[in-house]
Backbone as CSV, one residue per row, in Angstrom:
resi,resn,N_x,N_y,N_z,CA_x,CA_y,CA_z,C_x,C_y,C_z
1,UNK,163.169,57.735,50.294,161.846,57.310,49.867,161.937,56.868,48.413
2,UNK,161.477,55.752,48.415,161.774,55.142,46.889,160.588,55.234,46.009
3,UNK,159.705,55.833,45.463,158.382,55.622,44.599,158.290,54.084,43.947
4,UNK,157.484,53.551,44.548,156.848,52.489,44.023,155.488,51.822,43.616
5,UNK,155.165,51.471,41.892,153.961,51.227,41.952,153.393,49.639,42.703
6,UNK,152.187,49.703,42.784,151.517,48.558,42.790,151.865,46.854,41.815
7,UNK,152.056,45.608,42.206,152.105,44.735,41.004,150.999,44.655,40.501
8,UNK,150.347,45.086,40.844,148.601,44.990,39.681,148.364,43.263,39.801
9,UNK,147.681,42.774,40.885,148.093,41.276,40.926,147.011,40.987,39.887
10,UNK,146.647,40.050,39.428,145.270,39.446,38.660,144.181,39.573,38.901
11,UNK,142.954,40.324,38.584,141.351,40.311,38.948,141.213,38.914,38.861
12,UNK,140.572,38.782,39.480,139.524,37.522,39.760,140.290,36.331,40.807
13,UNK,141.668,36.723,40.538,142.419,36.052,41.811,141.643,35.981,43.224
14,UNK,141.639,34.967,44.223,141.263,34.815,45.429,141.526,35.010,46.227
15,UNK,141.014,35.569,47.412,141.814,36.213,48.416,142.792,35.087,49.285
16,UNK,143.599,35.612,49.242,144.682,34.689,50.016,144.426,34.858,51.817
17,UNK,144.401,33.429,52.166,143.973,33.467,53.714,144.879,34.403,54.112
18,UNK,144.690,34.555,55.315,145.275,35.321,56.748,144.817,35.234,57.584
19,UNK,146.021,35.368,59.293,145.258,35.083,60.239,146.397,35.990,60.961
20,UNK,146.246,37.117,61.125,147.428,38.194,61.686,146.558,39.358,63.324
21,UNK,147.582,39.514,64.251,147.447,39.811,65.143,147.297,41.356,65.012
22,UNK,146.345,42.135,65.952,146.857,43.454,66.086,147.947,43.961,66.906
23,UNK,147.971,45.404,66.865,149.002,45.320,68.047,148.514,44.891,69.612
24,UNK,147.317,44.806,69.591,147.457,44.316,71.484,147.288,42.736,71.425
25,UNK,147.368,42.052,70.026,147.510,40.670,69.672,146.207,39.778,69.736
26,UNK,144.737,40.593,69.522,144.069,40.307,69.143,143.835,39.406,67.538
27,UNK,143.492,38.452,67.224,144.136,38.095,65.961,142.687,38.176,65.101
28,UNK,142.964,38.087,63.979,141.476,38.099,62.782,141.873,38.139,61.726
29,UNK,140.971,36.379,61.484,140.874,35.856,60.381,140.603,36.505,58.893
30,UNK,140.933,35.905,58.091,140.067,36.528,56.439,139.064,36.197,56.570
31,UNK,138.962,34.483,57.202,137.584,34.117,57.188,136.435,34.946,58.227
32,UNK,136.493,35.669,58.742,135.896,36.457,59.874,134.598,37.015,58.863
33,UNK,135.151,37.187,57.504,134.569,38.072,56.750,133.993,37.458,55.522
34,UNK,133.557,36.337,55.632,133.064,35.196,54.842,131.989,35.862,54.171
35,UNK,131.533,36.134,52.955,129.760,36.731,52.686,129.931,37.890,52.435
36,UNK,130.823,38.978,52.409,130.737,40.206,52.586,132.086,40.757,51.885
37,UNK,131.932,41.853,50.994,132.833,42.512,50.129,134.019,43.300,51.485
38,UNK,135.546,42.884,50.640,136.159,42.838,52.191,137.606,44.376,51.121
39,UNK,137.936,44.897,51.594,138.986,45.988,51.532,140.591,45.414,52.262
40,UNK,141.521,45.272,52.004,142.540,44.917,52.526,143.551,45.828,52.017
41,UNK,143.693,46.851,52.953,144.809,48.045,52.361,146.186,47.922,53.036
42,UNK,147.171,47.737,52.530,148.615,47.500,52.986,149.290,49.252,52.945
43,UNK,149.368,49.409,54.446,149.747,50.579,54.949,150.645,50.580,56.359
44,UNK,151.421,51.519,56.444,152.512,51.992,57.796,152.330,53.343,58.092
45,UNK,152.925,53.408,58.853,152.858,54.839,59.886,153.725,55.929,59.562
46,UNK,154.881,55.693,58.793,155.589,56.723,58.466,155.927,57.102,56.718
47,UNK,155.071,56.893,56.371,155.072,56.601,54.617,154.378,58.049,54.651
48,UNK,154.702,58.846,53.514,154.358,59.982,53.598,153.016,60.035,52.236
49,UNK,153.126,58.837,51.430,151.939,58.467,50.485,150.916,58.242,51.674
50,UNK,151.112,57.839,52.508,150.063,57.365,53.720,149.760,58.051,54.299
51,UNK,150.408,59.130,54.841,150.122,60.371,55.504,149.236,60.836,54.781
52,UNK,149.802,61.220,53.444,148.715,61.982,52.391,147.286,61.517,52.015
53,UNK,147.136,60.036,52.683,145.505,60.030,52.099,144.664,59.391,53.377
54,UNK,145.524,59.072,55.083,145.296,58.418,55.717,144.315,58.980,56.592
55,UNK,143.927,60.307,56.848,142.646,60.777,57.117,141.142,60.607,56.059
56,UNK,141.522,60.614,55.046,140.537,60.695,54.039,139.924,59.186,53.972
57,UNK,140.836,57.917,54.005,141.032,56.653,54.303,140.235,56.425,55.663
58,UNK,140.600,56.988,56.463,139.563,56.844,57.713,138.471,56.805,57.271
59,UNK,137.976,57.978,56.912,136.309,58.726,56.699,136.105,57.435,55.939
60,UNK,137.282,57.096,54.765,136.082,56.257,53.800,136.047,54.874,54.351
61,UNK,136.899,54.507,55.539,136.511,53.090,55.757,135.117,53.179,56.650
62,UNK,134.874,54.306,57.246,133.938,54.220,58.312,132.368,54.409,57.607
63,UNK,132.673,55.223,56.186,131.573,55.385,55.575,130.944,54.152,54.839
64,UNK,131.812,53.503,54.194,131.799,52.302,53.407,131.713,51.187,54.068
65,UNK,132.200,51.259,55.586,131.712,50.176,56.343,130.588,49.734,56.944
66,UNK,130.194,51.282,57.150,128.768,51.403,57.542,127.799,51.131,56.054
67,UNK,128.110,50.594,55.205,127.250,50.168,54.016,127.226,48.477,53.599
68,UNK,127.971,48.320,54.753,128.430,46.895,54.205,129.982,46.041,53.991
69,UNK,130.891,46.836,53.635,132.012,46.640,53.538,132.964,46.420,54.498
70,UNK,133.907,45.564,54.488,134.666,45.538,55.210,136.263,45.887,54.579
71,UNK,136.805,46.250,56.039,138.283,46.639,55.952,139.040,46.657,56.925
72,UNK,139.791,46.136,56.515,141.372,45.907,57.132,142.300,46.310,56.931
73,UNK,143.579,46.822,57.707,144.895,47.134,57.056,145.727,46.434,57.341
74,UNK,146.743,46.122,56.862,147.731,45.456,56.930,149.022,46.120,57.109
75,UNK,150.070,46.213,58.271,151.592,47.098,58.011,152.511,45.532,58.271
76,UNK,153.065,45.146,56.630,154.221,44.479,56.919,155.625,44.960,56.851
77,UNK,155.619,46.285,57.039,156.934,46.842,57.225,157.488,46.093,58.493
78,UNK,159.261,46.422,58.422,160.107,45.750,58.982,160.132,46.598,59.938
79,UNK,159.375,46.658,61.053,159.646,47.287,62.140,161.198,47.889,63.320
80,UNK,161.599,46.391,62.564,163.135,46.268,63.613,164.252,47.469,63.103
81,UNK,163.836,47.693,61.561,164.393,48.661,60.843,163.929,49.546,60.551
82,UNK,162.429,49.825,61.248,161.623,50.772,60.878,161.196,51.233,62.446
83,UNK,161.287,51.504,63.498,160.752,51.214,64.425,159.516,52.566,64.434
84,UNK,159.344,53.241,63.738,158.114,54.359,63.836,156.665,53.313,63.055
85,UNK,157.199,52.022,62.845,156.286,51.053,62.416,155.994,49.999,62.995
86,UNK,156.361,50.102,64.272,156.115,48.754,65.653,154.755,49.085,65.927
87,UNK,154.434,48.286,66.363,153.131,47.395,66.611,153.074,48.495,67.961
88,UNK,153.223,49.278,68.827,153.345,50.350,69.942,153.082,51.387,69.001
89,UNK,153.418,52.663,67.943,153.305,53.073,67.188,151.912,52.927,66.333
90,UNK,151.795,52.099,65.962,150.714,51.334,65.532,149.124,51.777,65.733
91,UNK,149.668,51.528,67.035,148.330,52.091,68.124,148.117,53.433,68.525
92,UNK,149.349,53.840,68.187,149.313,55.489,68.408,148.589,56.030,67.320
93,UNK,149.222,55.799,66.216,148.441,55.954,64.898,146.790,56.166,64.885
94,UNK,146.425,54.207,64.947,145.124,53.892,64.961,144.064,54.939,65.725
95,UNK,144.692,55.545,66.557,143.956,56.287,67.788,144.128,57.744,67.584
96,UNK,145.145,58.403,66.588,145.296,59.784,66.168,144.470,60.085,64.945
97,UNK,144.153,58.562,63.872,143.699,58.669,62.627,142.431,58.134,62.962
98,UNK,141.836,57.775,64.416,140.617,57.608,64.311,140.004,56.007,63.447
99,UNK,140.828,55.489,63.359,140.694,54.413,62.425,139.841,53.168,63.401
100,UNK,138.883,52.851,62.346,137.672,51.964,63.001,137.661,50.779,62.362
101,UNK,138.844,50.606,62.151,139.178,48.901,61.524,140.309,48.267,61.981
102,UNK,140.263,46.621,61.997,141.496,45.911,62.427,142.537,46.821,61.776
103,UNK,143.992,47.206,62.464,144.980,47.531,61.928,145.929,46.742,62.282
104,UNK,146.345,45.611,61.494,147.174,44.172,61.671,148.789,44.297,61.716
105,UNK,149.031,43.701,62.185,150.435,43.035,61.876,151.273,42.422,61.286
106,UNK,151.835,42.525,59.857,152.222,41.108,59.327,153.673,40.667,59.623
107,UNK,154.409,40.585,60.783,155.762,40.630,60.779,156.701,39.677,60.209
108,UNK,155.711,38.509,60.028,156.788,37.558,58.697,156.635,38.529,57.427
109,UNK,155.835,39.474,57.074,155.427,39.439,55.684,155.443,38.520,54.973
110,UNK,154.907,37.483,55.567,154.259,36.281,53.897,152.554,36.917,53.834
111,UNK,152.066,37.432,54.990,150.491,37.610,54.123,150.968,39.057,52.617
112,UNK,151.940,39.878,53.144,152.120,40.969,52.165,152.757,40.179,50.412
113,UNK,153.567,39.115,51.060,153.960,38.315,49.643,153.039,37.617,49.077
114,UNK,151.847,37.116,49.613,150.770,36.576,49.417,150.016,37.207,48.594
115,UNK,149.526,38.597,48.920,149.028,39.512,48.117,149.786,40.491,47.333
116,UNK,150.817,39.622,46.930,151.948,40.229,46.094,151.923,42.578,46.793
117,UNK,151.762,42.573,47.280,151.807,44.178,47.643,153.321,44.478,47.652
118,UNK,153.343,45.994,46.879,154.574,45.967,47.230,155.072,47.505,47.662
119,UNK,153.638,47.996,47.860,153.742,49.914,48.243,152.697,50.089,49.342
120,UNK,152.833,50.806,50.307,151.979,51.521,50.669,152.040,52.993,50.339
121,UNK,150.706,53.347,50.372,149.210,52.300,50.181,149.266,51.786,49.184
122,UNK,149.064,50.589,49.311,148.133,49.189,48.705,147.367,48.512,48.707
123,UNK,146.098,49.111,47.935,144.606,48.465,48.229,144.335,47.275,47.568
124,UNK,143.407,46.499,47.699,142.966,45.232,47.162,141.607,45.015,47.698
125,UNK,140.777,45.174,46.710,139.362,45.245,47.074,138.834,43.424,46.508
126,UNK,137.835,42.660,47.304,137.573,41.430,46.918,135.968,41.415,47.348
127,UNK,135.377,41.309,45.876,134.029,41.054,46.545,133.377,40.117,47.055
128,UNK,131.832,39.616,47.348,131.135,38.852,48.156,131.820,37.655,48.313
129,UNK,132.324,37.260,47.510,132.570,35.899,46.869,134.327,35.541,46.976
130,UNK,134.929,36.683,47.600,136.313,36.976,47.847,137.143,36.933,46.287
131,UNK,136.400,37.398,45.275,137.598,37.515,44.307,138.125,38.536,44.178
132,UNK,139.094,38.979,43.555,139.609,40.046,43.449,139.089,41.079,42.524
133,UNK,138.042,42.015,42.836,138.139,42.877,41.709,138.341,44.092,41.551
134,UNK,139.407,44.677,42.659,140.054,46.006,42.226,141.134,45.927,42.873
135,UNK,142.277,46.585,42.383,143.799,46.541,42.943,144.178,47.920,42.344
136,UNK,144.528,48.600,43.296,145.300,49.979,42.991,145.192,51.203,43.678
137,UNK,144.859,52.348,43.088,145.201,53.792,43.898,143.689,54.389,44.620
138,UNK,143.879,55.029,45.464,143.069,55.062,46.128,142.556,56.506,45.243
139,UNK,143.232,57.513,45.045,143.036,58.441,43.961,144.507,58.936,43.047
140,UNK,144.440,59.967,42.472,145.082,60.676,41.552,146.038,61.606,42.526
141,UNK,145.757,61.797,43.931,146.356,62.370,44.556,147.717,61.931,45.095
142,UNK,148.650,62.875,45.198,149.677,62.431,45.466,150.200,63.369,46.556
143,UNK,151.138,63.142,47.236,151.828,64.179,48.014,152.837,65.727,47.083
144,UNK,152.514,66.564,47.645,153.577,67.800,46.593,152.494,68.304,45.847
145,UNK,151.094,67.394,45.217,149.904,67.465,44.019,149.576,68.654,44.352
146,UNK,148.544,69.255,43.685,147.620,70.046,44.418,146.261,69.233,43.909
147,UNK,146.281,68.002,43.700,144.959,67.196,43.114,144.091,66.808,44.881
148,UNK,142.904,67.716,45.076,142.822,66.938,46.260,142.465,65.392,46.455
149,UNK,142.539,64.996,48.002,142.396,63.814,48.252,140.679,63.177,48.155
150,UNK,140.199,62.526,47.249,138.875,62.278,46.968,138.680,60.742,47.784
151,UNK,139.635,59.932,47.166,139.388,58.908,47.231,138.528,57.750,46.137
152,UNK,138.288,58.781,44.541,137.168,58.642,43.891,137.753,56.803,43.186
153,UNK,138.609,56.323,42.914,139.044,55.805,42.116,138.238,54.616,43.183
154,UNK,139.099,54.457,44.349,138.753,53.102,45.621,136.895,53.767,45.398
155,UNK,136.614,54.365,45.673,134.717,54.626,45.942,134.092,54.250,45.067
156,UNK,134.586,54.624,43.180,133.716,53.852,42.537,133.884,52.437,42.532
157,UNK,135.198,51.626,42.630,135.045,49.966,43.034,134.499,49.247,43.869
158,UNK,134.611,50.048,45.429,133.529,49.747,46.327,132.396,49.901,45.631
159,UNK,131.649,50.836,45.748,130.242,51.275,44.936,129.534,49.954,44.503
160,UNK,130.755,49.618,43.148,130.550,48.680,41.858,130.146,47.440,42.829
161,UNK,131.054,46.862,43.971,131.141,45.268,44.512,130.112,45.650,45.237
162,UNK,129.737,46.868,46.222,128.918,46.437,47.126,127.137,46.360,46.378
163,UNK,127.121,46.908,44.997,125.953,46.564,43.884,126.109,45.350,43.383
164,UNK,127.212,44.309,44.002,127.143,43.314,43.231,127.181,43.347,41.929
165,UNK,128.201,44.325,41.024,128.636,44.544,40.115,130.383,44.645,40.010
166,UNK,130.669,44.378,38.713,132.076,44.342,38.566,132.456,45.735,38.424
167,UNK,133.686,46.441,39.033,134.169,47.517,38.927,135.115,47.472,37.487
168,UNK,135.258,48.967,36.950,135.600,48.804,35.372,137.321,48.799,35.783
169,UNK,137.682,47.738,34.974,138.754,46.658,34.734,140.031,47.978,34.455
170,UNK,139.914,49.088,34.215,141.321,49.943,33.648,140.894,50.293,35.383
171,UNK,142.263,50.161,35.514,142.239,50.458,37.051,144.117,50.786,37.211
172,UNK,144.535,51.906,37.918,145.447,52.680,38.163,146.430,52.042,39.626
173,UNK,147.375,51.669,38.969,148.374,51.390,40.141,148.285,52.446,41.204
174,UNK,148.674,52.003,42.557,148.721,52.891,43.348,150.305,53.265,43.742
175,UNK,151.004,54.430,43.998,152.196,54.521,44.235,152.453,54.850,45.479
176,UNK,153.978,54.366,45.907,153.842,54.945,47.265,155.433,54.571,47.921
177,UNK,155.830,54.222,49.101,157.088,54.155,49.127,156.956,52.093,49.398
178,UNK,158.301,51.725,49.460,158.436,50.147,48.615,158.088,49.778,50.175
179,UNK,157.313,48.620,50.262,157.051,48.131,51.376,158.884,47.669,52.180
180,UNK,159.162,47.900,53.629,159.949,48.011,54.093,160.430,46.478,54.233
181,UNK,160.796,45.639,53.482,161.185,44.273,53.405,162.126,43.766,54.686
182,UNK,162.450,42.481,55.427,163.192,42.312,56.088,164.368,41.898,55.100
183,UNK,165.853,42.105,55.483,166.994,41.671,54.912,166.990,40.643,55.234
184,UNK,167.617,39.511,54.546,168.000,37.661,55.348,169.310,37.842,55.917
């Protein structure tokens, strides 16, 4: 397990299209979500940063969705080298963690190079208007911590976009293990 932070891509950057399948190959657009403050968290199934906040992550997509927000996850791990991260797996997950959002596929990883991500978890929050205005940790919590899992850091940025306000700009990389790259 390698600790890796976030690239902290640019606020105000635009959300970079996508058009990625789930695992039963249902596909959905960025544009699906045109008008509406959208969450795009880059996450896998066997990351133990993910383990550590991926129940709490549930609750808050289902709470925050039900306010307006949307969310998606993204796993561009290399499955072929990862196989506890196949798109079969996937679904096992989605259905143990209760998770009430697209959970995508990126198996080229160009949408993950797109949004420069380079850890899960890796959040990227974009409001009404799809700009970027939060990138980073979901909290202070870590695995080994005894800091519990809040989620406070991602809640006040939601909060901020879904008031149609800017979330405050010092914002905390998120760490986690290095997204599982394919070799050439």
């Amino acid at each position: 397990m390698s600790l890796t932070p976030s690239n902290m891509a640019e606020l105000g950057s635009p959300l970079p299209h996508f058009r990625l399948p789930d695992p039963h190959g249902t596909e959905i657009d960025s544009a699906d979500f045109q008008g509406r403050p959208l969450l795009v968290a880059f996450i896998c199934n066997h990351c133990p940063f993910v383990k550590h906040v991926a129940d709490a992550f549930a609750d808050f997509a289902q709470e925050y969705g039900e306010r307006g927000l949307a969310v998606v996850a993204i796993n561009s791990n290399d499955f072929h080298s990862h196989p506890d991260d196949s798109p079969a797996r996937m679904i096992e997950e989605a259905r143990s963690r209760n998770y009430g959002f697209p959970y995508l596929v990126d198996e080229s990883q160009d949408v993950a190079r797109a949004f420069q991500a380079a850890c899960t978890p890796d959040f990227f929050l974009f409001d009404a208007d799809h700009r970027l205005v939060y990138r980073g940790q979901f909290d202070d919590s870590r695995p080994g911590k005894e800091t519990p899992v809040t989620g406070s850091d991602l809640r006040a940025a939601a909060d901020a976009a879904l008031a149609g306000q800017t979330p405050d700009a010092d914002q905390k990389p998120s760490m986690g293990c290095n997204i599982k790259w394919k070799t050439a």
